[in-house]
N, C-alpha and C positions, 0 to 999 in steps of 0.2 A: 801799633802793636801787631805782631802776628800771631793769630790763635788755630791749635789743631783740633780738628772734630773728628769725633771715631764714630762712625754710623756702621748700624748693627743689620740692615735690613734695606733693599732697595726702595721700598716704599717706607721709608723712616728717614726723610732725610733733612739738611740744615733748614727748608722752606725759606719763611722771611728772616731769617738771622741770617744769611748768607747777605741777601740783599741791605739788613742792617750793616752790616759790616763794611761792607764795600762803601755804603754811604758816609759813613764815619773815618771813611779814610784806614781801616783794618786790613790784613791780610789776610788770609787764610788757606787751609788746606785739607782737607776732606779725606779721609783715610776707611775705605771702603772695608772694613775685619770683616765681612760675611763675605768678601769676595776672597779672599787671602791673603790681604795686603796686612803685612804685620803693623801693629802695634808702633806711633812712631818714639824719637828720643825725646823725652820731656825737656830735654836743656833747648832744642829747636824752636820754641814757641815761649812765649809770653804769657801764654793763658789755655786752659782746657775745657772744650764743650764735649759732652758724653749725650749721644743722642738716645732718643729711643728705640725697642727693637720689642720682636716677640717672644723671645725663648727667655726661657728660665734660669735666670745669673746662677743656677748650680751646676746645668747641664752639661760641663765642660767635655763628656767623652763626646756627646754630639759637637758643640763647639771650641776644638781646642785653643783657640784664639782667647779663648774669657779668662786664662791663668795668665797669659802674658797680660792681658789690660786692669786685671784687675791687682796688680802689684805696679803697674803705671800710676793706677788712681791712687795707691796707697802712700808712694813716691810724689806725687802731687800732694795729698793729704800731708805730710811730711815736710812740703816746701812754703814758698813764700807766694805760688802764683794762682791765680783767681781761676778756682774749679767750677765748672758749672755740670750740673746734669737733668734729662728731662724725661720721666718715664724711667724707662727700664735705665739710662742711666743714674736718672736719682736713686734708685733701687740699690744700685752697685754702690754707689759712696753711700749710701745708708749702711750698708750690710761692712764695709770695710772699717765705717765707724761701731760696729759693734751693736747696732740698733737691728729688731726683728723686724725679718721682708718675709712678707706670705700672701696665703689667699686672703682677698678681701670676703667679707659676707656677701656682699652683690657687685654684680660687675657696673662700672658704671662709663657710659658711652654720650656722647654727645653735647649738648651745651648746657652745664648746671652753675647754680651762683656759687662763687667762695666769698666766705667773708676773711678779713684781716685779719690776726690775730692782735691782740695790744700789744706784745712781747714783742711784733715782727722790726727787725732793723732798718726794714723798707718801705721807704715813702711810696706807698700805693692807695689807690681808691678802699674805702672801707669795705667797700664789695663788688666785684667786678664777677661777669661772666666770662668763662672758659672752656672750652671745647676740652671732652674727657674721652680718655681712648684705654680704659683698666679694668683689671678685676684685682692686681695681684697691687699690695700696697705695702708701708714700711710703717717703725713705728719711729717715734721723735729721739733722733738720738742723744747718747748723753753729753751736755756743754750744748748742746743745740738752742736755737730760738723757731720757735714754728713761725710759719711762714704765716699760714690761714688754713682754712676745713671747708667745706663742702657737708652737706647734709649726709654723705655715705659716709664719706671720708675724711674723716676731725681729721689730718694730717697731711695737708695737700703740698707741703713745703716746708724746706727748714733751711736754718741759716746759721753755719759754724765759723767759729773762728771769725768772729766779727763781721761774718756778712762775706770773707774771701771764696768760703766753699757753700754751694749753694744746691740745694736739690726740687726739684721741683714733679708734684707728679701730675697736676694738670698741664696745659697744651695753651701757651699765648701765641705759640710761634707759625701756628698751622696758616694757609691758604685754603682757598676753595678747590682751586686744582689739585690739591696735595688729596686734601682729606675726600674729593672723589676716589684720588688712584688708590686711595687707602679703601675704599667701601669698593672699589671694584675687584683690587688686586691680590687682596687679604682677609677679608669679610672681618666680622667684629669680634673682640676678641672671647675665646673661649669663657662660657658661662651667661656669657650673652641673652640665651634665649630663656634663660629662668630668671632675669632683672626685671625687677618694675624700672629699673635708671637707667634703661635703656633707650633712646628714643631711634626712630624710623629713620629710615636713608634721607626721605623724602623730607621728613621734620629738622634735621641736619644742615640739609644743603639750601632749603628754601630761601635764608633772608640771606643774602649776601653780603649786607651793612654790618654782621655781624664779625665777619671774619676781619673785615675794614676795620673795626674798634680795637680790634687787638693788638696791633700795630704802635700806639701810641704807647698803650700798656707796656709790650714788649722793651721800645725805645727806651720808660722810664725806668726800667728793672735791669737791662743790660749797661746802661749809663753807670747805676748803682754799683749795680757789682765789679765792672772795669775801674772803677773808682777805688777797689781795693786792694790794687796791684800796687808794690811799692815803690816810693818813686825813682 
């Protein structure tokens, strides 16, 4: 398969799904919109990944590039191929499905548990840990299946249209090199310093085994979801 990724933000970018991909024998191509690179043809690709970024899916007079992709996602939403989005992209197909994206009550940063939900269409651990980079959250859109919650955040994920459109707003995908250049190059995200869920740079980066575990998680969720491309 060949899949296109639209990253919103230099420090937002595909980390280990780049390297999934490539290991599974995938193609892919990385479409830089914070630099100006437009928006690509959805007929080109097999599948769409929507990464994360920092500005606000309204702000379009600051970024005009968000009215082009976000009638891309709607056009995906529309077809038959495997959406994925993570952060501020899950945000965008939340919001194009008709479900509220806002401020969260606390921002929450760093590695917290989700649990499962019973509803979810994916085989995952009943509760796994995941690195959180939010404040601004969505609510579960309508036809959707929740993914899992987190103690801030009942609504960490959702799953439409059988599992083909997928949003996610925790982080399986991060590195440790990633989420330094993220604490060096962008600092945390606004709201930050009023959270109790937010933890220290230093409490972040400490265990490195941690980033290691997400990896397998990753593989078993993006298997899942590539699995609902038709054949």
């Amino acid at each position: 398969m060949h899949l296109h990724l639209l990253q919103h933000s230099p420090h937002h970018g595909p980390a280990r799904i780049a390297d999934w991909l490539d290991s599974m024998g995938h193609s892919h191509t990385v479409f830089h919109l914070h630099a100006g690179e437009a928006p690509p043809d959805l007929a080109d690709c097999d599948a769409l990944i929507v990464l994360d970024g920092a500005m606000d899916i309204e702000d379009a007079a600051a970024h005009p590039w968000l009215k082009r992709e976000r009638k891309l996602i709607a056009r995906a939403l529309d077809g038959n191929k495997p959406l994925l989005g993570i952060g501020m992209g899950a945000r965008l197909i939340a919001a194009e499905l008709g479900a509220t994206v806002g401020r969260g009550t606390f921002a929450e940063v760093g590695w917290h548990e989700v649990t499962l939900a019973p509803e979810s269409p994916f085989d995952l651990p009943e509760r796994f840990t995941a690195f959180m980079w939010h404040r601004d959250v969505f609510a579960l859109p309508d036809d959707a299946l929740p993914l899992g919650g987190s103690s801030v955040s009942p609504v960490q994920g959702f799953a439409w249209d059988a599992g083909r459109a997928l949003g996610l707003l925790c982080h399986i995908e991060v590195t440790r090199a990633g989420v330094t250049e993220l604490l060096d190059r962008e600092g945390q995200p606004k709201g930050s310093e009023a959270s109790p869920h937010v933890q220290a740079r230093e409490a972040i980066l400490a265990d490195t085994a941690r980033f290691d575990r997400l990896a397998p998680l990753l593989d078993r969720l993006l298997s899942q979801w590539l699995r609902s491309a038709p054949a």
